[in-house]
C-alpha positions in Angstrom: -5.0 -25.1 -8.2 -2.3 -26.1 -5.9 0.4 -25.5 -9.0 -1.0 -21.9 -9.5 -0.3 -21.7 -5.4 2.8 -23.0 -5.2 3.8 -21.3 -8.3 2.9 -17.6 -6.5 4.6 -19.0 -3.3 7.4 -19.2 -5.0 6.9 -15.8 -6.9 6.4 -14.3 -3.6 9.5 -15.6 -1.9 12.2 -14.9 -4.9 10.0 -11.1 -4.7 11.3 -10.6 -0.5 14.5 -12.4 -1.5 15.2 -9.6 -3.9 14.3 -6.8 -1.2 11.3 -6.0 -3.6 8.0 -4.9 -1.8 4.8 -8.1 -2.2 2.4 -6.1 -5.0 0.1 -4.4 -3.4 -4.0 -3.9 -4.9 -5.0 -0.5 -6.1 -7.6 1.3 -4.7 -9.2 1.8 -8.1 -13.0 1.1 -7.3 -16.5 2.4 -6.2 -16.6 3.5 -2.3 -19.3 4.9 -0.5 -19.1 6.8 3.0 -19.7 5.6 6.3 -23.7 6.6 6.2 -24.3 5.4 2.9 -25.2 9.0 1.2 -22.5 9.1 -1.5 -20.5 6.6 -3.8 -17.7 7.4 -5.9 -15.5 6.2 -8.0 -12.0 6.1 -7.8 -9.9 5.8 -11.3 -6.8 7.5 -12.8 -7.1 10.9 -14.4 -3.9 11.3 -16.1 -1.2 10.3 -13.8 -2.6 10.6 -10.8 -6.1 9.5 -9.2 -9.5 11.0 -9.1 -12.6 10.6 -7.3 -16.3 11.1 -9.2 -19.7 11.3 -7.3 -21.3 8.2 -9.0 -24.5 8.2 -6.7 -25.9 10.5 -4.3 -29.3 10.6 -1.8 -31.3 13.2 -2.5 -30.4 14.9 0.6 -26.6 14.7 0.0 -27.6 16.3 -3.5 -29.1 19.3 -1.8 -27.2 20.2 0.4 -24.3 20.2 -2.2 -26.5 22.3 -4.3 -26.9 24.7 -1.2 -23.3 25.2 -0.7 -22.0 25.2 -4.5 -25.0 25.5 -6.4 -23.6 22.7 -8.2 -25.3 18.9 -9.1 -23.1 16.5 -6.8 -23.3 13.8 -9.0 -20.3 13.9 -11.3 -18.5 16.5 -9.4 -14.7 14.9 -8.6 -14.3 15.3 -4.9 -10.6 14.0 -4.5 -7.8 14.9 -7.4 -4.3 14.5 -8.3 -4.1 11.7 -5.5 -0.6 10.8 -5.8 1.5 7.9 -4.1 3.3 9.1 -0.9 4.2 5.5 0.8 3.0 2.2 0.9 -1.2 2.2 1.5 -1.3 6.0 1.6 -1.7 9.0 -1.1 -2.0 13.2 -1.1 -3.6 15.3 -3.5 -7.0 17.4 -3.0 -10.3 17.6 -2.1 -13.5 19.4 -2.6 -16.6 19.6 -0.1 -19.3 20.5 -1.8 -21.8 21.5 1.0 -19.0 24.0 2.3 -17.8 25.1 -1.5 -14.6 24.8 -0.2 -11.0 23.0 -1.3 -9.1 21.3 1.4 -5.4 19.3 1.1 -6.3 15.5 1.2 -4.4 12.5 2.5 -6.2 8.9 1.6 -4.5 6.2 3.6 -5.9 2.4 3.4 -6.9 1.3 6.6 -8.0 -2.5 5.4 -8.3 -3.6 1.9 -11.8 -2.9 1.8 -11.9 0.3 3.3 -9.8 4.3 2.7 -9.5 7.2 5.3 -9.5 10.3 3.7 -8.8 13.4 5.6 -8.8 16.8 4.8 -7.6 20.3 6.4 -8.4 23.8 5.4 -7.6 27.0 6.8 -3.6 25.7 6.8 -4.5 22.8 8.8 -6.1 24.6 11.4 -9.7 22.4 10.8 -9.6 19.1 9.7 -11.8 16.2 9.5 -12.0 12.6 8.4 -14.2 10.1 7.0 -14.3 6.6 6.0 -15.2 5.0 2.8 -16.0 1.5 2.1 -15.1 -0.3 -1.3 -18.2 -1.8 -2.5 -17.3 -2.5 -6.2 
């Protein structure tokens, strides 16, 4: 154990020597929002990032259904997430309730936890949520 930590210390400081960013953790995983209604789960779709509705309350489900007509579960809400700087990432998202597409910008608050925001209408409305990593 303390050769596998020394041995990273050491990886870590020839890494900042060379002027090359510490790696930094994905945020690959399953998140759910801030009132525990929906979990998705965020993995590459070609070369850039989706997220899929993995789990959904009943009530989430509805109201989805009343906005799109269409079953939240399996419907991507974020796509083409792509890397814009260290912790943070734009592509798109959907709201289903609203049946509406919105620019997206995820940035990684903790390790454990994403802010996405969205904007619609050119930026005029915007809103954003937290999700929590819980897989």
């Amino acid at each position: 154990m303390v050769k596998s930590i020394r041995t990273f210390g050491l990886i870590a400081m020839a890494a900042l020597l060379a002027g090359a960013a510490p790696p930094q953790q994905g945020i690959e995983g399953v998140y759910q929002n801030a009132h525990r209604t929906i979990r998705l789960r965020l993995a590459p779709c070609g070369d850039a990032l989706c997220a899929t509705v993995v789990w959904a309350t009943d009530k989430a489900r509805a109201d989805a259904r009343k906005g799109s007509g269409r079953e939240l579960i399996g419907s991507q809400l974020l796509t083409d997430l792509r890397p814009t700087g260290p912790g943070k990432w734009r592509g798109k998202a959907y709201v289903p309730d609203l049946d509406r597409r919105a620019t997206a910008t995820v940035v990684r608050t903790r390790v454990d936890e994403l802010r996405v925001s969205g904007c619609v209408l050119g930026g005029l409305i915007c809103q954003s949520r937290h999700w929590g990593r819980i897989d």
